[in-house]
C-alpha positions in Angstrom: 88.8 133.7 95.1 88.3 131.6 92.3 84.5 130.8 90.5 82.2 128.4 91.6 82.1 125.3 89.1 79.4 123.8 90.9 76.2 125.1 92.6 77.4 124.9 96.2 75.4 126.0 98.7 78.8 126.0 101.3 80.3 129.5 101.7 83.6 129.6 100.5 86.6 130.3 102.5 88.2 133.4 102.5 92.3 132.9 101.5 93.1 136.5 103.7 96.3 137.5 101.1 97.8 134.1 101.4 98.0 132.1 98.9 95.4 130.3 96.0 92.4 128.4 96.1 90.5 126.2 93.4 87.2 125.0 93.7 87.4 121.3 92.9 84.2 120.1 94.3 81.0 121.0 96.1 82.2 122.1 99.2 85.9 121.2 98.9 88.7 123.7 97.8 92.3 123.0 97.3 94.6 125.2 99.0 98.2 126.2 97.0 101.3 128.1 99.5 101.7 131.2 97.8 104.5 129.4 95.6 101.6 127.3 93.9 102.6 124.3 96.0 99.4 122.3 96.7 99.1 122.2 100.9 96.4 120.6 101.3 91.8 120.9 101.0 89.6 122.5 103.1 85.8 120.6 103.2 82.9 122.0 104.1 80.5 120.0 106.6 77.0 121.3 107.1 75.7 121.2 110.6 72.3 122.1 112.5 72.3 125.1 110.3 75.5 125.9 110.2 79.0 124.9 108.3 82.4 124.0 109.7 85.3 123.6 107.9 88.3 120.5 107.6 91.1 121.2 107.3 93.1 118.0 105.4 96.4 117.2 104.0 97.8 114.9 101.9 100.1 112.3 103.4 102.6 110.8 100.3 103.9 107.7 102.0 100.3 106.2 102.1 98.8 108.1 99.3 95.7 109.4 101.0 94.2 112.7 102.8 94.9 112.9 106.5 92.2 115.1 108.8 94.2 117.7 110.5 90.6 118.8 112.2 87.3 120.9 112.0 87.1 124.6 112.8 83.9 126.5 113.1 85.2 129.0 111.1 87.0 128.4 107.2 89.6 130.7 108.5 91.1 128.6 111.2 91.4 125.7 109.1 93.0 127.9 106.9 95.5 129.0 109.4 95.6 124.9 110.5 97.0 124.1 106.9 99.3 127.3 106.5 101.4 126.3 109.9 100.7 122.5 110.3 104.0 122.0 107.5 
């Protein structure tokens, strides 16, 4: 799990034994394929109390982040950016 740049009051998700993580924002990680191939970010979204977790990946042919979904847990939208190539 890489170190907290930020004081971020979102948990971080938890990578499992598959591939990297960088924090690169309050509440947002990057996710790298065990390679060190960028896959996508997960975002945090505080709730009523709770967090949930997006997962998003970057689309090349118009340059921007598409929304692959929110999970209630960081470890589904993990799993969302891991098979969802």
């Amino acid at each position: 799990m890489s170190t907290a740049l930020w004081n971020d009051p979102a948990p971080a998700p938890r990578l499992s034994g598959w591939g990297r993580m960088t924090h690169v924002a309050a509440g947002l990680w990057r996710i790298a394929d065990p390679r060190g191939v960028v896959v996508g970010h997960i975002r945090a979204i505080a709730t009523d109390g709770d967090w949930r977790y997006a997962a998003e990946r970057f689309h090349a042919a118009s340059g921007r982040f598409r929304a692959l979904g929110e999970f209630w847990s960081s470890s589904d939208a993990l799993e969302c950016l891991r098979y969802t190539r």
